[in-house]
MDTraj code that builds the backbone (N, CA, C; nanometers):
import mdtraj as md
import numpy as np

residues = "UNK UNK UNK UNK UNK UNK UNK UNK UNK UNK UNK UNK UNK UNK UNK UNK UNK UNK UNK UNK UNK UNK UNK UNK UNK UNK UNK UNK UNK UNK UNK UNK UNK UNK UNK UNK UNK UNK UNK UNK UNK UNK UNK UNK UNK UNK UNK UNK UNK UNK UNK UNK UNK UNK UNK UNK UNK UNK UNK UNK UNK UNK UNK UNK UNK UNK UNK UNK UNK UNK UNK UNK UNK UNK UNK UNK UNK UNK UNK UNK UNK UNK UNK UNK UNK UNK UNK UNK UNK UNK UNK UNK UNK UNK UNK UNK UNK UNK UNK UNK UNK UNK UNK UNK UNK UNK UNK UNK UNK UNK UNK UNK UNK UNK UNK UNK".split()
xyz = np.array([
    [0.1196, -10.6938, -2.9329],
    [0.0139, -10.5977, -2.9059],
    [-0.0438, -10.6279, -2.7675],
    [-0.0208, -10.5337, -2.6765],
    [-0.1183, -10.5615, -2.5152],
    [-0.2202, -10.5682, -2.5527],
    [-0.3124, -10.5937, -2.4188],
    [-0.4792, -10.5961, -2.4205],
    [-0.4717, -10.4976, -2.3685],
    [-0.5936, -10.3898, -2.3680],
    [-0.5823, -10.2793, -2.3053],
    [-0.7041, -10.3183, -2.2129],
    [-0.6530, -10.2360, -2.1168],
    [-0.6791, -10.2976, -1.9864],
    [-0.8469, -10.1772, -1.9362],
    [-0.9486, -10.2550, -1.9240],
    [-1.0694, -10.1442, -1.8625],
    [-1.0937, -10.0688, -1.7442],
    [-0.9454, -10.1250, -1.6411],
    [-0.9185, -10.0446, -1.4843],
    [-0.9399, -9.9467, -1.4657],
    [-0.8750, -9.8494, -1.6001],
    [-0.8882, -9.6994, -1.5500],
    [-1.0689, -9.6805, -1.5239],
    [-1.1482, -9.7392, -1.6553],
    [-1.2983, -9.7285, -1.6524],
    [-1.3851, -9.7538, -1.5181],
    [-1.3355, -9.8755, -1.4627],
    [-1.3582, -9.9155, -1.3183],
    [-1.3466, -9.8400, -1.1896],
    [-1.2159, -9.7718, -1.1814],
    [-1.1772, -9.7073, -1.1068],
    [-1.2563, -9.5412, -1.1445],
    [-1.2694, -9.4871, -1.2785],
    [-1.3549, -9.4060, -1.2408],
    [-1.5210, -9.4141, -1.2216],
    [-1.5712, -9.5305, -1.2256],
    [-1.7185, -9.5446, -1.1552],
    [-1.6472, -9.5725, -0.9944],
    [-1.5954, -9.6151, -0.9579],
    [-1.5315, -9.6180, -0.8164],
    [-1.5541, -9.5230, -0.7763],
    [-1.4873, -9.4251, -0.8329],
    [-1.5050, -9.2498, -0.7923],
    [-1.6074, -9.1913, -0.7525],
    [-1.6822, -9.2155, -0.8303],
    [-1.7795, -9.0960, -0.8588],
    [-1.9244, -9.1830, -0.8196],
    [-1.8907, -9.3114, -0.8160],
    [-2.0189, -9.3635, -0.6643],
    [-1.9744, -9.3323, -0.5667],
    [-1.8384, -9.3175, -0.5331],
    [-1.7987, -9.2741, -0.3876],
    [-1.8322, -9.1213, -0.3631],
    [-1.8254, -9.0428, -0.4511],
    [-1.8807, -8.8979, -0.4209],
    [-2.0118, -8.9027, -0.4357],
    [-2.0687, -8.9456, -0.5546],
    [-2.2201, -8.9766, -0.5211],
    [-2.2698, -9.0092, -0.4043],
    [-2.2450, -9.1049, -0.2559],
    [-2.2679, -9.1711, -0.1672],
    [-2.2473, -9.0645, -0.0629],
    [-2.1364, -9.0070, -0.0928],
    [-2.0813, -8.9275, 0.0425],
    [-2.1951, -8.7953, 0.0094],
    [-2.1466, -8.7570, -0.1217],
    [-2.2508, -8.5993, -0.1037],
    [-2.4000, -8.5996, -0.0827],
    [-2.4125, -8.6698, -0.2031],
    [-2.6278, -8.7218, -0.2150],
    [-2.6785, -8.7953, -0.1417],
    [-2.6198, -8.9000, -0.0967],
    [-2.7289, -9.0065, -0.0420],
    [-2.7500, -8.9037, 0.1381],
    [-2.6542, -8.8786, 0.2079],
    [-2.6606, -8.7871, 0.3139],
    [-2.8132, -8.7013, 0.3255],
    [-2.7823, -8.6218, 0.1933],
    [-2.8763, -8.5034, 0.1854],
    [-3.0493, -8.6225, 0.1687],
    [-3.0591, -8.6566, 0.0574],
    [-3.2080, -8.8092, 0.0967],
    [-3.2201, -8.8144, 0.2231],
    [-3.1286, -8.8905, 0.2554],
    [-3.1548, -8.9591, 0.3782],
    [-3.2153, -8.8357, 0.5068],
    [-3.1679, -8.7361, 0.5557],
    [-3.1649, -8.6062, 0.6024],
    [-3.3083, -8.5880, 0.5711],
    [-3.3484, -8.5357, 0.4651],
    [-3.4574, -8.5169, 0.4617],
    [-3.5699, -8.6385, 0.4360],
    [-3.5768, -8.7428, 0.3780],
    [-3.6546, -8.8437, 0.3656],
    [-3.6861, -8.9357, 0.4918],
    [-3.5712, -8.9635, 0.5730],
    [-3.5709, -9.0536, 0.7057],
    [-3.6007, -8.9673, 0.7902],
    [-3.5362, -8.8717, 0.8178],
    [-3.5517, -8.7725, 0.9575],
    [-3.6609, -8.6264, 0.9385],
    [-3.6292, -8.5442, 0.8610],
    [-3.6675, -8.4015, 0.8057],
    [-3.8830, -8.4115, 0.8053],
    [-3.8600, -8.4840, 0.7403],
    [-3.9973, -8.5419, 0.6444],
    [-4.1243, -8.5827, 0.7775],
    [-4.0380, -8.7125, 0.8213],
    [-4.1394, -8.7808, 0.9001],
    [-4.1313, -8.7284, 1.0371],
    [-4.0503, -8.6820, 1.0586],
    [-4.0746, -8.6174, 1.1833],
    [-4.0885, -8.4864, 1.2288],
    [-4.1542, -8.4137, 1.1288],
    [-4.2346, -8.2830, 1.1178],
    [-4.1252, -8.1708, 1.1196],
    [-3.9675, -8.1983, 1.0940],
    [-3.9129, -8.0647, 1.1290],
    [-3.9716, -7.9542, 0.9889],
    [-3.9534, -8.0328, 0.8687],
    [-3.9868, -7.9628, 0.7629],
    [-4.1291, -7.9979, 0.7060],
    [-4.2214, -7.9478, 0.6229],
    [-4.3243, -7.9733, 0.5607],
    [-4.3145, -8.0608, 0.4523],
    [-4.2943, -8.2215, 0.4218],
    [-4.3004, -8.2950, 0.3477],
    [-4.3790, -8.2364, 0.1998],
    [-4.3645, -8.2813, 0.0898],
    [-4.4142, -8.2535, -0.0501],
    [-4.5261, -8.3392, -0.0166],
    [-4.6222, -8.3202, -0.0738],
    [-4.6908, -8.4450, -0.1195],
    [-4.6725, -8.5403, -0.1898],
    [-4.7973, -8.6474, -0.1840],
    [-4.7250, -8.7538, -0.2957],
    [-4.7833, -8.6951, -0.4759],
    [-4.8725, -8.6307, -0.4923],
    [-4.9247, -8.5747, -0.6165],
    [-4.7563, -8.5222, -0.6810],
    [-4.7357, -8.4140, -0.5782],
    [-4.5800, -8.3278, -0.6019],
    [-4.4845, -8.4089, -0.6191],
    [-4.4878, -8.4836, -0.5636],
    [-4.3307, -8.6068, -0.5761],
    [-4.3749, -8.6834, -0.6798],
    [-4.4646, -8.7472, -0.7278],
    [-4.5339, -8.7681, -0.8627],
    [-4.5048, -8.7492, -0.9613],
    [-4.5286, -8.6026, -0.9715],
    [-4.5159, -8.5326, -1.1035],
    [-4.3862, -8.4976, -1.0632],
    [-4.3068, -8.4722, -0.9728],
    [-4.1778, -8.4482, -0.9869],
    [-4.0458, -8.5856, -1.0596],
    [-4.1292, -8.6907, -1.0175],
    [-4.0632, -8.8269, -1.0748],
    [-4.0429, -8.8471, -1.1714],
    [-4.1738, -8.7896, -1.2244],
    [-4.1879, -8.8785, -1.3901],
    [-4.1911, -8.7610, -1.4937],
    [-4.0539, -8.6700, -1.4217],
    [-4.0165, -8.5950, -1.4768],
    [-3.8617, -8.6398, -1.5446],
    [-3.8139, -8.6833, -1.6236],
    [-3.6970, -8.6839, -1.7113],
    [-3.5388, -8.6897, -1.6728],
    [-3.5594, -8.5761, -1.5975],
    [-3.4391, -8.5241, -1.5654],
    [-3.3935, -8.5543, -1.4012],
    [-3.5107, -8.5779, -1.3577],
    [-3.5473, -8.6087, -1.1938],
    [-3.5253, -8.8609, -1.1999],
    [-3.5862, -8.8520, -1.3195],
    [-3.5233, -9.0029, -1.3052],
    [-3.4183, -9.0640, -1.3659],
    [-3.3660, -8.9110, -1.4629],
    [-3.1844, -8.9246, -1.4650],
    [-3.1163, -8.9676, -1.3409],
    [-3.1584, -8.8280, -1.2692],
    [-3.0619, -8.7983, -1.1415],
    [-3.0554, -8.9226, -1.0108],
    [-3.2014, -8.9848, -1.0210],
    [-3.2560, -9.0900, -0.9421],
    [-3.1697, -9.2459, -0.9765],
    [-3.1353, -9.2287, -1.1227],
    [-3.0711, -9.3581, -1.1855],
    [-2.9174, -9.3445, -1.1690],
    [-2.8760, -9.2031, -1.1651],
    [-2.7273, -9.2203, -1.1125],
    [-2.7150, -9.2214, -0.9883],
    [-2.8148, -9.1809, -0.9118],
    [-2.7891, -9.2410, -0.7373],
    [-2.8204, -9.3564, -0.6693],
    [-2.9057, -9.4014, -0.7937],
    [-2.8741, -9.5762, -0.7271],
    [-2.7771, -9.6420, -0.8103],
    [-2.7097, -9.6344, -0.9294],
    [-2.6171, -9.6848, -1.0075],
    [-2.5124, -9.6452, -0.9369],
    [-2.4115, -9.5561, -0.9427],
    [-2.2844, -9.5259, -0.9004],
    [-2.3070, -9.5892, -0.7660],
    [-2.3457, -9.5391, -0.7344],
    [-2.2698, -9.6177, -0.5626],
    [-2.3185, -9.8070, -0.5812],
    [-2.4121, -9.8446, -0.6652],
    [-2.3707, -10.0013, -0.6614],
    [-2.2422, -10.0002, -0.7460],
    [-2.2061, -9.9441, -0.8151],
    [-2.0617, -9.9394, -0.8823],
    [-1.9277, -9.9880, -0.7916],
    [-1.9440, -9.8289, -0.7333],
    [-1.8811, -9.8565, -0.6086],
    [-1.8524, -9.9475, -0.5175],
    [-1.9599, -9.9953, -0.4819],
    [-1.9474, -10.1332, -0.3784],
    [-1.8992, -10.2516, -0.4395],
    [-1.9361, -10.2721, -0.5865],
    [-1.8617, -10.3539, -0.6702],
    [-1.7353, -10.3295, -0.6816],
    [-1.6452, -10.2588, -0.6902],
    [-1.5232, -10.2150, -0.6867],
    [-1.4575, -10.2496, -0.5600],
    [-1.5038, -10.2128, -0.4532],
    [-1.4360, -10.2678, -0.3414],
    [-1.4301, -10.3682, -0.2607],
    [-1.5618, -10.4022, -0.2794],
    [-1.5869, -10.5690, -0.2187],
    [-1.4972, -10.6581, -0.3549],
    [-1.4803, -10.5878, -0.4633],
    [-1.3874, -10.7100, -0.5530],
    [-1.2227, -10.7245, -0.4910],
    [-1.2277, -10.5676, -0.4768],
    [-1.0647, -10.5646, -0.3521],
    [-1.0549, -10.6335, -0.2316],
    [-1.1701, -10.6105, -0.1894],
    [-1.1784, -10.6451, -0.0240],
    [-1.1649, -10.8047, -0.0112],
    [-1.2745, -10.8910, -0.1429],
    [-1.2174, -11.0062, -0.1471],
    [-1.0779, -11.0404, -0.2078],
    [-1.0398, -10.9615, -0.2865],
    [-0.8774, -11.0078, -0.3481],
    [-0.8150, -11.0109, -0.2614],
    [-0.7845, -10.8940, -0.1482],
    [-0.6808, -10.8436, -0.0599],
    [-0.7391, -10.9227, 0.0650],
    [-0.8213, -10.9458, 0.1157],
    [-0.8825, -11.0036, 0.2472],
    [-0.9023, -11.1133, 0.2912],
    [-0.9079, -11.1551, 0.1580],
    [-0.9802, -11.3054, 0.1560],
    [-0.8244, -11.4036, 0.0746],
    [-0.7691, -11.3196, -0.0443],
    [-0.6749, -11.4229, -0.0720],
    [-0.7045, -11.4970, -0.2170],
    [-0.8501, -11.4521, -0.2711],
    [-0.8817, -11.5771, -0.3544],
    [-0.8695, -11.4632, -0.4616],
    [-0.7830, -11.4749, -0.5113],
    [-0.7302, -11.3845, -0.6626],
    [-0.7461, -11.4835, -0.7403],
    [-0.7352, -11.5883, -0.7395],
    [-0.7218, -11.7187, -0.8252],
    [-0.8642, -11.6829, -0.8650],
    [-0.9677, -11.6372, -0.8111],
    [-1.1002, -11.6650, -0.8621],
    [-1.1313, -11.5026, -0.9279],
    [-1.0264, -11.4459, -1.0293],
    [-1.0653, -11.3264, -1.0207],
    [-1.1943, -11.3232, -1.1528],
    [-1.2187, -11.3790, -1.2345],
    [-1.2945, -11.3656, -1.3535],
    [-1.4617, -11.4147, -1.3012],
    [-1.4536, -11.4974, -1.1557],
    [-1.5657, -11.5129, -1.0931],
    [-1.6082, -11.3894, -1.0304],
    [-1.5302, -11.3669, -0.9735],
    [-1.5333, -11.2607, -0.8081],
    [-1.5983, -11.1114, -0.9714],
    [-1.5091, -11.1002, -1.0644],
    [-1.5420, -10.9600, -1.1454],
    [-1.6754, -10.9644, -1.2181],
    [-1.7526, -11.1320, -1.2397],
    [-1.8659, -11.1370, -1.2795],
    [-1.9395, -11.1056, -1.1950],
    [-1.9691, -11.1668, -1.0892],
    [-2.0274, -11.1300, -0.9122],
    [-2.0853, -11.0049, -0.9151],
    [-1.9393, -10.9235, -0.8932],
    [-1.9303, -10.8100, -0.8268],
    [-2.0024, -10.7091, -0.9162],
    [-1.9409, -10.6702, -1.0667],
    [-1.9939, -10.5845, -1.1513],
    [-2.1164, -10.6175, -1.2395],
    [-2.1386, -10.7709, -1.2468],
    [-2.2743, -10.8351, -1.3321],
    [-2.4306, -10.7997, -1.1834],
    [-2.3582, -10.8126, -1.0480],
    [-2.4649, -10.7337, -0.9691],
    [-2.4720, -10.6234, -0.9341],
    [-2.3635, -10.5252, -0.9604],
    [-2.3567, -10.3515, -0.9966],
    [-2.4743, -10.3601, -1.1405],
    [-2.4875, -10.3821, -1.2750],
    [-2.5377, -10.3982, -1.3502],
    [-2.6590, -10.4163, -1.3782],
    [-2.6714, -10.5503, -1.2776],
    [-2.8128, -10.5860, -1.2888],
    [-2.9074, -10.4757, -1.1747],
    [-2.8336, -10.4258, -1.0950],
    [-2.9095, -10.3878, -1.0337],
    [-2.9493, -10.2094, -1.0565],
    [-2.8592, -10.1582, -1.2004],
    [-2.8931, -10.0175, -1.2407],
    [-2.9890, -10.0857, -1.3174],
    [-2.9761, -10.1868, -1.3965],
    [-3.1093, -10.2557, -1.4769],
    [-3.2634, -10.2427, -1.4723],
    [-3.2441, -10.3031, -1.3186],
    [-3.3495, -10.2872, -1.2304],
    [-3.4036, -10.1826, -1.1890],
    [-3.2796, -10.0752, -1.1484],
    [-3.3633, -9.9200, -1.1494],
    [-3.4230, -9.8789, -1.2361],
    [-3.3490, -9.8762, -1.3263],
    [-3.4087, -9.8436, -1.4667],
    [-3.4991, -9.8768, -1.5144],
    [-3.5302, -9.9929, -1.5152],
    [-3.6770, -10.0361, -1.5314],
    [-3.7868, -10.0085, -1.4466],
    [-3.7439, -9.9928, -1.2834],
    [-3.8515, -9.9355, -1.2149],
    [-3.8594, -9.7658, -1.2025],
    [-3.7590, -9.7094, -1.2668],
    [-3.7788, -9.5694, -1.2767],
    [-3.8877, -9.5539, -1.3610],
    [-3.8578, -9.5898, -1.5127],
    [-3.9101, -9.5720, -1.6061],
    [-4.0506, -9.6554, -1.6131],
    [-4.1006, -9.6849, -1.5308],
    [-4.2117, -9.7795, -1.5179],
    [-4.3457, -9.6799, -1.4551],
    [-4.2655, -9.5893, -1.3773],
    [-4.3160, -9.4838, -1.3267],
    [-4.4262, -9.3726, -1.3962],
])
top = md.Topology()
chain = top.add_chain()
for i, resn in enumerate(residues, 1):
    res = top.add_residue(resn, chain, resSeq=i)
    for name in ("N", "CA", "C"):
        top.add_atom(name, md.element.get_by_symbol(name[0]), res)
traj = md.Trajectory(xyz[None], top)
């Protein structure tokens, strides 16, 4: 009997932090860094962003854009050290590392979403 293997599972959070990153974080950034503070557009308030937060569905969307893409970076920095670095020998370290700080750190959103 094989072990069945959780790669495919890995490889699709790989994914879909990588589209998460490329499509969403752009559009934030756009308006939060540049748009916002430098008067091209009329910023929300903080009352509006408030009540828009600790709205449900708004700290769904907030918890998969900081989760997937730490996914992501876990996924490739585990390659980047296998393939770059050479140390495959350390793979059960390098996969705790990599995905136990993808983990801890949706943890952490999560708790500061919902704290909100």
């Amino acid at each position: 009997m094989s072990k069945r293997s959780n790669e495919p599972f890995l490889w699709l959070l790989f994914s879909a932090g990588g589209v998460v990153s490329a499509l969403l974080m752009p559009i934030h950034l756009l308006l939060f860094a540049l748009a916002f503070p430098l008067g091209w557009l009329d910023g929300p308030g903080y009352e509006k962003l408030l009540v828009l937060l600790r709205h449900p569905m708004t700290r769904v969307y907030l918890l998969v854009l900081c989760s997937l893409p730490l996914f992501h970076w876990a996924h490739r920095f585990r390659f980047t050290l296998y393939d770059g670095l050479q140390i495959k020998h350390l793979s059960e370290f390098i996969n705790v590392f990599c995905y136990g700080g993808a983990t801890v750190g949706t943890v952490v959103a999560a708790c500061l979403l919902w704290s909100i």
